[in-house]
GUROLUM-924214 format. One record per residue (C-alpha): z, y, x; residue number from 1; residue in three letters. Coordinates in nm, 2 decimals. Each point is the difference from the previous one (the first is absolute). Layout:
REM residues N
[atom [Z Y X] NUM "Ala"] ...
//
This chain:
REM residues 339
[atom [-2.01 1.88 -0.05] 1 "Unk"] [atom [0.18 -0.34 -0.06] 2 "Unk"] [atom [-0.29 -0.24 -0.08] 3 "Unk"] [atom [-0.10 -0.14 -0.37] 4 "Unk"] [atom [-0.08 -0.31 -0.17] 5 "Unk"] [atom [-0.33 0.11 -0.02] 6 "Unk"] [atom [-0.01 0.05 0.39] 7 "Unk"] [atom [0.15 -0.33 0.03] 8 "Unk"] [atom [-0.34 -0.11 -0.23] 9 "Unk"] [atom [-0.24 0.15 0.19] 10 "Unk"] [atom [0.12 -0.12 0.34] 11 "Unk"] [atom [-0.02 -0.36 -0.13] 12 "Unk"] [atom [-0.30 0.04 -0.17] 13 "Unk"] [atom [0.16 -0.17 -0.34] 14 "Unk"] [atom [0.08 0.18 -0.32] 15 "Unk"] [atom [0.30 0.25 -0.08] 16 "Unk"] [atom [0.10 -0.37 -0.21] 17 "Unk"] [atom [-0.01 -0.23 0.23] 18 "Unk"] [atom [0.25 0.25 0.23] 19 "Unk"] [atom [0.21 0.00 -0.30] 20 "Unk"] [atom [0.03 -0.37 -0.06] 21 "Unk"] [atom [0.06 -0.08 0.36] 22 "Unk"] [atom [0.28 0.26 0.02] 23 "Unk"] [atom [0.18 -0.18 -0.33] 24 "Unk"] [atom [-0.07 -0.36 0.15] 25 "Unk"] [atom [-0.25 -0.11 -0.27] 26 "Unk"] [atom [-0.14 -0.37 0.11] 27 "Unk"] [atom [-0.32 0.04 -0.11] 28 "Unk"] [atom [-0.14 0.17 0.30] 29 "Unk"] [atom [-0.21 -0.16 0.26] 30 "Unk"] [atom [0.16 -0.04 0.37] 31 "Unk"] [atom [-0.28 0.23 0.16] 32 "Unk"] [atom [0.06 0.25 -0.21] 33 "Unk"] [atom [0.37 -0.02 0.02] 34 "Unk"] [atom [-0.05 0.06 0.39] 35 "Unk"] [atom [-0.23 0.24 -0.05] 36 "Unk"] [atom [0.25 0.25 -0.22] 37 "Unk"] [atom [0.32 -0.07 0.21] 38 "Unk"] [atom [-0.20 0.10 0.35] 39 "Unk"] [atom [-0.11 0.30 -0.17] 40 "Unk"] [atom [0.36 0.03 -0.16] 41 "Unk"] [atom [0.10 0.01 0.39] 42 "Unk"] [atom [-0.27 0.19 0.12] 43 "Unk"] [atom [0.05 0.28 -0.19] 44 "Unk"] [atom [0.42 0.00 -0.03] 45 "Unk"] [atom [-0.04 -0.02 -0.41] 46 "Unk"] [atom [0.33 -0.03 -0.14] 47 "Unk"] [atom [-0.02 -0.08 -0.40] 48 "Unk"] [atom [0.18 0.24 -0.24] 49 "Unk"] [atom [0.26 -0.20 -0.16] 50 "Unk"] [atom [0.07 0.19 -0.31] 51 "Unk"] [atom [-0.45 -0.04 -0.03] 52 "Unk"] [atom [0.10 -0.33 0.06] 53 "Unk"] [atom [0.31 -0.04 -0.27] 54 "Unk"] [atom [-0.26 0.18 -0.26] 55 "Unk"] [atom [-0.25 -0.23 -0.01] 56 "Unk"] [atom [0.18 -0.28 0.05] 57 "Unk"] [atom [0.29 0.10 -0.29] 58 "Unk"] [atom [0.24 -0.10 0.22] 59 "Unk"] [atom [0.18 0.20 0.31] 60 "Unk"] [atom [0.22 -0.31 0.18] 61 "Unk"] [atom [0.30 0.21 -0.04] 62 "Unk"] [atom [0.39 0.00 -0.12] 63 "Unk"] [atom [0.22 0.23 -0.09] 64 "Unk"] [atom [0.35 -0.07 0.10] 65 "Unk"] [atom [0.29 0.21 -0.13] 66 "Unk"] [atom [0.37 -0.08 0.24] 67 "Unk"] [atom [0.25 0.18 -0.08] 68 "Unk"] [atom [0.15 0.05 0.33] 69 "Unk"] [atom [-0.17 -0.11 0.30] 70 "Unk"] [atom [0.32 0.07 0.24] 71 "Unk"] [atom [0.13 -0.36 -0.15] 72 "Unk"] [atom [0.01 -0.28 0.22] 73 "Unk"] [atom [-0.15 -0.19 -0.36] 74 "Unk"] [atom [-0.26 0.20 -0.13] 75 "Unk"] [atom [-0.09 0.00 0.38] 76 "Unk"] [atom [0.00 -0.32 0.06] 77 "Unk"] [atom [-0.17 -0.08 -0.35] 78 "Unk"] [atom [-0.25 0.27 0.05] 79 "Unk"] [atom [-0.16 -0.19 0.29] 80 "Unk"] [atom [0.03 -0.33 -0.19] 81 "Unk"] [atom [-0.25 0.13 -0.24] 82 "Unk"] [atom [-0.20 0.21 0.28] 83 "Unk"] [atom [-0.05 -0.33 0.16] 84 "Unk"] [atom [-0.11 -0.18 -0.32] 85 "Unk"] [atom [-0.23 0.27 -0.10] 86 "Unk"] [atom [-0.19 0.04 0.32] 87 "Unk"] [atom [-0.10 -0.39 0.00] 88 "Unk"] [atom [-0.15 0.10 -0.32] 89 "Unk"] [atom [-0.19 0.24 0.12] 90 "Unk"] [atom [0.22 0.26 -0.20] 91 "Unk"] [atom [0.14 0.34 0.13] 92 "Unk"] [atom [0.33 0.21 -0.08] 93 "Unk"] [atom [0.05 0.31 -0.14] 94 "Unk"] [atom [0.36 0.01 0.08] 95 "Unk"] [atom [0.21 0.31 -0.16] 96 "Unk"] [atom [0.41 0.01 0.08] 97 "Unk"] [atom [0.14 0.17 -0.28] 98 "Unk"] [atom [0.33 0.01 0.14] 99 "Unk"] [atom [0.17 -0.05 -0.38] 100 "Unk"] [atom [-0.18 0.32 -0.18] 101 "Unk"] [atom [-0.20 -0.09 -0.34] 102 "Unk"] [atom [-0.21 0.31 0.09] 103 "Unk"] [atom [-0.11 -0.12 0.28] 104 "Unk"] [atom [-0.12 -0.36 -0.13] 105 "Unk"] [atom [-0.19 0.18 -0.33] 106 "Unk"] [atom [-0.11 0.21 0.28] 107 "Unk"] [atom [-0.15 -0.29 0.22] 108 "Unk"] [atom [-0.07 -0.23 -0.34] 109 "Unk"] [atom [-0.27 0.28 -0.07] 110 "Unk"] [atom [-0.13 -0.01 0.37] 111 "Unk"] [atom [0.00 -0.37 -0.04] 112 "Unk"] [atom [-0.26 0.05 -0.31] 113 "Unk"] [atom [-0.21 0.28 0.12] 114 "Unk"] [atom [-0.06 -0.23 0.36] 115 "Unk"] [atom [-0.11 -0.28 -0.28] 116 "Unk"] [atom [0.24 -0.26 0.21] 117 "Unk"] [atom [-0.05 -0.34 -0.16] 118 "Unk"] [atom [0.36 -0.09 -0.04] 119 "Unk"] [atom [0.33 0.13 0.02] 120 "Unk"] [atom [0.33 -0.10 0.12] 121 "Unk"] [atom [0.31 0.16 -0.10] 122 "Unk"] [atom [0.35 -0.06 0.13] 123 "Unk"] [atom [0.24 0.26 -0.21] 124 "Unk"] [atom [0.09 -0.09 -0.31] 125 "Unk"] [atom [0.18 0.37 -0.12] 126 "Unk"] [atom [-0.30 0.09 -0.19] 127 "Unk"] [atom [0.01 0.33 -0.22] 128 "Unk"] [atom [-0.17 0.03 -0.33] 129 "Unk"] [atom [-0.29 0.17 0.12] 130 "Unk"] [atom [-0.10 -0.28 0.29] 131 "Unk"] [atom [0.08 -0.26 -0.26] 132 "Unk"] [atom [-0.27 0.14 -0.25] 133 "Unk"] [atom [-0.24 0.08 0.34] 134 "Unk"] [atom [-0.01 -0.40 0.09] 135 "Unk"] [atom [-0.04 -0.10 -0.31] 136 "Unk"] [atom [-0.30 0.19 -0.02] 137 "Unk"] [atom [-0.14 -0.10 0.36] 138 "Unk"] [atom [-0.32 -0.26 -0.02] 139 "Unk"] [atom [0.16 -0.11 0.31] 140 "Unk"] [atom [0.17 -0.38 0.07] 141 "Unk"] [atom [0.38 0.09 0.11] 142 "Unk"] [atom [0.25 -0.20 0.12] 143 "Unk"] [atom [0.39 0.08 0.04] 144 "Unk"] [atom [0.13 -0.22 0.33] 145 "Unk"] [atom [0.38 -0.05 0.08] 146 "Unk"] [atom [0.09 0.23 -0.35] 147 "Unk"] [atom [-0.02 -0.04 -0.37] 148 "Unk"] [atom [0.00 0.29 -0.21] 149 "Unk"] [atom [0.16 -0.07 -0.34] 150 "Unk"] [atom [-0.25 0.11 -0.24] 151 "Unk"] [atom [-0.37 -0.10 0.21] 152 "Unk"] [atom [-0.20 -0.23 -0.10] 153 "Unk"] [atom [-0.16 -0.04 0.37] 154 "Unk"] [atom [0.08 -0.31 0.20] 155 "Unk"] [atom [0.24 0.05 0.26] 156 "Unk"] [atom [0.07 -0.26 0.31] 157 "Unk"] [atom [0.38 0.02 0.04] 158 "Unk"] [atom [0.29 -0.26 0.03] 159 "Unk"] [atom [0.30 -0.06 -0.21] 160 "Unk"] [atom [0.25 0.30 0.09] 161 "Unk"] [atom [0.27 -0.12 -0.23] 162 "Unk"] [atom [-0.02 -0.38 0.14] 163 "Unk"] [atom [-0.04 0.18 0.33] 164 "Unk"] [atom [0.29 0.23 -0.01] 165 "Unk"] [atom [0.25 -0.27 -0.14] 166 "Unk"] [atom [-0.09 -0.27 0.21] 167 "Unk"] [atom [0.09 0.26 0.33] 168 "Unk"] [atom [0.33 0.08 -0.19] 169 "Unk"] [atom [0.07 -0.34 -0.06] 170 "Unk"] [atom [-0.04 -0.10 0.38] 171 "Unk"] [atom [0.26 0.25 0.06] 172 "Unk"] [atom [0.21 -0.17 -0.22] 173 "Unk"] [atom [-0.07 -0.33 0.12] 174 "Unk"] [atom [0.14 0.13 0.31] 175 "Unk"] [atom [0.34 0.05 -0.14] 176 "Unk"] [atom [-0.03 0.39 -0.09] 177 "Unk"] [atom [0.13 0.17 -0.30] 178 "Unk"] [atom [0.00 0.36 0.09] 179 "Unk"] [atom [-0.37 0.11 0.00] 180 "Unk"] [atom [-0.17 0.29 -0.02] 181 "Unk"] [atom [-0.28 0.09 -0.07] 182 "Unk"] [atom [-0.26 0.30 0.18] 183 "Unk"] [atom [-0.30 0.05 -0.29] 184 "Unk"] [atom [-0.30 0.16 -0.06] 185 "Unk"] [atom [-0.14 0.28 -0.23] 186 "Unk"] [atom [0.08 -0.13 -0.35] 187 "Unk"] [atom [-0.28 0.11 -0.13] 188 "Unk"] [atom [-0.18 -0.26 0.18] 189 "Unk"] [atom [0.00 -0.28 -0.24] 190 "Unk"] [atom [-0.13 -0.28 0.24] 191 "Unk"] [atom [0.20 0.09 0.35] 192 "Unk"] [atom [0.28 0.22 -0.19] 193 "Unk"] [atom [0.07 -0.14 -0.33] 194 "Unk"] [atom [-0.09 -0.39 0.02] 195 "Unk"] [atom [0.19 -0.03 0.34] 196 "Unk"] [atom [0.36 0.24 -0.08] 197 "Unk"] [atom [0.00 -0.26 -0.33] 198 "Unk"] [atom [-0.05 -0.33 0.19] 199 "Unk"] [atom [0.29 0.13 0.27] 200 "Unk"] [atom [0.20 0.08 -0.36] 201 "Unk"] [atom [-0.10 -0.35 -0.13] 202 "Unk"] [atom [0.09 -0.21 0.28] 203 "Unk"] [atom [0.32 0.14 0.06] 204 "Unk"] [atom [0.09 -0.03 -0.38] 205 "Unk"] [atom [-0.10 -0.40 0.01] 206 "Unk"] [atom [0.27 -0.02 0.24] 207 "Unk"] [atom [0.24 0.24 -0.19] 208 "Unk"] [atom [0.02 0.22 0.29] 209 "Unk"] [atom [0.10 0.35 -0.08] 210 "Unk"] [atom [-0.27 0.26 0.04] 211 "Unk"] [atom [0.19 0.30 0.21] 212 "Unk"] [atom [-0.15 0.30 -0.10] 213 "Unk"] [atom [0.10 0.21 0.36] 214 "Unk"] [atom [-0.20 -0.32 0.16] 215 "Unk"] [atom [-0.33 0.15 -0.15] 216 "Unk"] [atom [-0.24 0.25 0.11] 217 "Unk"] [atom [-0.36 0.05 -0.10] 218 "Unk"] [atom [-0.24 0.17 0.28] 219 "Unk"] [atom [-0.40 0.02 0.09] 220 "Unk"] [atom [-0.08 -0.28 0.17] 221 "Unk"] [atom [0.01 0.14 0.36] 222 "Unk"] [atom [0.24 -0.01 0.29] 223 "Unk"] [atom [0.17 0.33 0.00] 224 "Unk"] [atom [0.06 -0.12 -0.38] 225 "Unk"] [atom [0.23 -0.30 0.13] 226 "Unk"] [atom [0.17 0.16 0.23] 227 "Unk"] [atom [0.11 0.28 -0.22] 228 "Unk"] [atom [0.08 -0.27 -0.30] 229 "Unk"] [atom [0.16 -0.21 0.21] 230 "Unk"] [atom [0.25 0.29 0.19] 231 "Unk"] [atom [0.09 0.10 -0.42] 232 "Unk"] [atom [0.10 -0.35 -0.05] 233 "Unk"] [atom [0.21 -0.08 0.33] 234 "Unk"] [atom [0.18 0.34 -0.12] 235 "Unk"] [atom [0.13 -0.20 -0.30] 236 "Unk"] [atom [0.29 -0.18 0.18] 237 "Unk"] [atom [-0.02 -0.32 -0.02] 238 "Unk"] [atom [-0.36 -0.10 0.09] 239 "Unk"] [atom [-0.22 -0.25 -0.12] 240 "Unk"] [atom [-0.01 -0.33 0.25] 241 "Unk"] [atom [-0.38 0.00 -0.11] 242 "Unk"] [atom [-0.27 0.20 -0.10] 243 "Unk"] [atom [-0.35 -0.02 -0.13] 244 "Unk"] [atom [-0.28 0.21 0.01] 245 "Unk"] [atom [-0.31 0.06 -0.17] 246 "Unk"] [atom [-0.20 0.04 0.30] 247 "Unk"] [atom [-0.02 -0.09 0.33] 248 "Unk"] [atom [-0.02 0.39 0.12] 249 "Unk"] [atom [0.33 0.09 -0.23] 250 "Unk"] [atom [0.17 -0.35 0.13] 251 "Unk"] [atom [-0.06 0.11 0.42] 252 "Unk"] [atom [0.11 0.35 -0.11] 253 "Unk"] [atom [0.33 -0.17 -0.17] 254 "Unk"] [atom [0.05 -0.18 0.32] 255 "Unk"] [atom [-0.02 0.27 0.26] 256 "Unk"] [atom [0.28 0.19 -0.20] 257 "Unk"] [atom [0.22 -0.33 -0.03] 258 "Unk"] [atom [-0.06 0.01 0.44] 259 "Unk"] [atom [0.09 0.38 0.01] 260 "Unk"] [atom [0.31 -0.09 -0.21] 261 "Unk"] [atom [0.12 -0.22 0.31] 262 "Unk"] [atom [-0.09 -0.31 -0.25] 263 "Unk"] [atom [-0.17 -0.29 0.11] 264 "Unk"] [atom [-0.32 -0.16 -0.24] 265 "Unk"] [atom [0.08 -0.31 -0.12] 266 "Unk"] [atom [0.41 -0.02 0.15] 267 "Unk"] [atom [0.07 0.31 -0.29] 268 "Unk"] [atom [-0.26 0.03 -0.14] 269 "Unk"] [atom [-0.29 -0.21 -0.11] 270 "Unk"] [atom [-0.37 0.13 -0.10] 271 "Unk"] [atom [-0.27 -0.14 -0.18] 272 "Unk"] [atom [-0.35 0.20 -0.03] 273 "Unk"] [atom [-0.28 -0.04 -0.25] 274 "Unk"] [atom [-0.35 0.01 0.11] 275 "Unk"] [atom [-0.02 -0.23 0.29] 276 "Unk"] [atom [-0.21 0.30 0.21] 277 "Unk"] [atom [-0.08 -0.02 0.41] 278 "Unk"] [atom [0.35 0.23 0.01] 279 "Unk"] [atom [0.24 -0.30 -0.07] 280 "Unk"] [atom [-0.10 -0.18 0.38] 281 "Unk"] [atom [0.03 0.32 0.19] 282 "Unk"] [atom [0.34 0.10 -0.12] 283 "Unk"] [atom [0.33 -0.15 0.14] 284 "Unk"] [atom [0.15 -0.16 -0.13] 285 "Unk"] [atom [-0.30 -0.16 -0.15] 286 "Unk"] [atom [-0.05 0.09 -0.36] 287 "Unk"] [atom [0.05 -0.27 -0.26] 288 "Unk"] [atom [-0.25 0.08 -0.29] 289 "Unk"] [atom [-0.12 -0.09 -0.38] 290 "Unk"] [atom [-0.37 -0.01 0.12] 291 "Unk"] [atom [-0.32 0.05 -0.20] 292 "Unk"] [atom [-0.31 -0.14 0.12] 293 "Unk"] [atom [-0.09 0.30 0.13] 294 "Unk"] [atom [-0.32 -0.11 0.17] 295 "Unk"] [atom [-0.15 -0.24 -0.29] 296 "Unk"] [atom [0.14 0.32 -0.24] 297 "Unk"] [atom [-0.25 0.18 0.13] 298 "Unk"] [atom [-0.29 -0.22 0.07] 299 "Unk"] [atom [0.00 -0.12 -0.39] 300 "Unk"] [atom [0.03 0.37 -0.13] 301 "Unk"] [atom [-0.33 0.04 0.15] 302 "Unk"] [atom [-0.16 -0.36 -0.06] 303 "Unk"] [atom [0.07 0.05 -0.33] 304 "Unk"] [atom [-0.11 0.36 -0.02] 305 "Unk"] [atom [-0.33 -0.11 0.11] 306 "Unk"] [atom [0.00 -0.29 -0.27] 307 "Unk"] [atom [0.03 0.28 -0.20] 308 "Unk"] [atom [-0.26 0.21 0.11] 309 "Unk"] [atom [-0.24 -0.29 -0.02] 310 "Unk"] [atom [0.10 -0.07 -0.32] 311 "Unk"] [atom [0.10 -0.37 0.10] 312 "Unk"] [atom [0.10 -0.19 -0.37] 313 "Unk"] [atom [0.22 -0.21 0.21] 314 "Unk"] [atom [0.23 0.32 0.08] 315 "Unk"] [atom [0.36 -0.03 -0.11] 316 "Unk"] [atom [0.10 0.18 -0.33] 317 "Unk"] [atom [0.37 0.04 0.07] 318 "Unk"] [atom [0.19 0.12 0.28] 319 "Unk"] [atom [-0.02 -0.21 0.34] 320 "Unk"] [atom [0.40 -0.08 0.07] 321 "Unk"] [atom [0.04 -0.11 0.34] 322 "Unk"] [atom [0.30 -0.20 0.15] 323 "Unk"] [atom [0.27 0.20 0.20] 324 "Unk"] [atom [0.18 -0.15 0.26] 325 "Unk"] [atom [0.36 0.05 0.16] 326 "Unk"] [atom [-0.02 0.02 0.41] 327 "Unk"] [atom [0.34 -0.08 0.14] 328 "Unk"] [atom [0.08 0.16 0.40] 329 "Unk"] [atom [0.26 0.17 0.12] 330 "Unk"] [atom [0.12 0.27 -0.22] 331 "Unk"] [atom [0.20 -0.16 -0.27] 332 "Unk"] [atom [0.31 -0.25 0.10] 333 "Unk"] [atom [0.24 -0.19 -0.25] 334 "Unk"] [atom [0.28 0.19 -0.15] 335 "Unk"] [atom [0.33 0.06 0.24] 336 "Unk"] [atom [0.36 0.04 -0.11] 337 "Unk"] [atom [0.06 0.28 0.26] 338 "Unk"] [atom [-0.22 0.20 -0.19] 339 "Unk"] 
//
């Protein structure tokens, strides 16, 4: 039989106790008796039951995190952001991938209670009546990171997708283009559907560009998604000389079908991306992207999940907006008469 605290007791010759407080790192233990319960802690292989642990100690060192779709070169990439950050805290993951289905997350948001995790993290912001009314009721600190639902009164750590979206579609225009499409999201998402089709609207607008309705598709974010959106729009006619996307994933998608359509990104084509993910280097040409702070995204969600958990007074009451960025290589090129 695996070995108990009270083994670990006896073999030290201390009190059940003074085990206990050395396993939680109390200070006020004296050094001989310290050495004492971690030989015997060797001696004996004990390993300490961390849900006995969690209970008396009201607190289990975990997060839930719900992603919506781990296959995405973001929620990937922001996924190990907040992995990284939450290990130098001492904090694990319960990581569940509901792959877009509100089932699932009411599913895992229950899990998430049950396991008593101290915090949760949710990316997916298409919340149904029923999850709505279960995190309201949770006793739980959550935080939203990279979405905003449009009736939660969590914080969330996002940027501005509006600004975001515009400034991309304005860099396309700086460069001299006026026919530009547009490859979208699922409208239903307000922050990365919504916010960035009516920045793309508003920046062509400013400029009194016309807004070509055969120029825009909406998809889900991933490559496949591109590539189909982008083949309906090349069967127009005449083709946009630019195009952005919503996401990296939809933008590499778009810019394989522009190759297989013996076109050439940027000579016919240019493409800008939104995300600023690990894809846009390995792609060529190389991807030209509306970037998020992907890294710092996710290493404040959980710094300030933790504030929360703790309590902290000093923890921001409104949403932490953080500053978006255009990265220029080689995907986008000025405008072209020949075109």
């Amino acid at each position: 039989m695996a070995p108990k605290i009270k083994d670990v007791a006896k073999q030290a010759g201390v009190s059940v106790t003074t085990v206990s407080r050395v396993l939680n790192g109390e200070k006020y233990v004296k050094d001989d008796l310290k050495a004492r319960v971690k030989r015997a802690i060797d001696e004996l292989g004990y390993a300490p039951s961390h849900i006995a642990r969690s209970l008396v100690r009201k607190k289990t060192n975990l997060i839930g995190v719900i992603v919506p779709d781990l296959t995405s070169s973001f929620y990937s990439t922001i996924l190990s952001s907040i992995e990284e950050t939450a290990s130098l805290n001492d904090y694990n993951l319960l990581v569940c991938n509901i792959i877009e289905d509100t089932d699932k997350e009411f599913k895992y948001l229950n899990v998430f209670n049950e396991m008593r995790v101290d915090g949760i993290i949710i990316m997916h912001e298409k919340l149904n009546d029923e999850i709505r009314a279960f995190l309201n009721k949770l006793d739980i600190p959550i935080i939203f990171s990279s979405v905003r639902p449009s009736d939660q009164t969590f914080l969330s750590v996002i940027i501005d997708d509006y600004a975001a979206a515009f400034d991309a579609t304005h860099y396309l225009i700086e460069l001299g283009h006026q026919r530009i499409g547009f490859i979208g999201g699922d409208m239903r998402d307000v922050t990365s559907g919504q916010n960035r089709y009516i920045g793309y609207r508003g920046a062509l607008s400013e400029r009194n560009i016309p807004i070509v309705d055969e120029y825009i598709r909406f998809g889900d974010y991933k490559i496949q998604s591109g590539y189909n959106l982008m083949k309906e729009i090349l069967a127009c006619g005449t083709h946009p000389t630019a195009i952005f996307a919503v996401s990296d994933d939809m933008a590499v998608g778009a810019m394989n079908c522009v190759h297989d359509h013996q076109l050439k990104v940027p000579d016919d084509i240019s493409i800008i991306g939104f995300d600023g993910s690990q894809l846009t280097e390995l792609v060529r040409p190389q991807l030209s992207s509306m970037e998020q702070p992907i890294q710092d995204m996710g290493k404040v969600t959980v710094e300030t999940l933790l504030d929360l958990i703790s309590g902290d007074a000093e923890t921001p009451k409104e949403d932490i907006i953080l500053k978006h960025k255009l990265v220029v290589r080689n995907s986008c090129g000025p405008y072209r008469e020949d075109k």
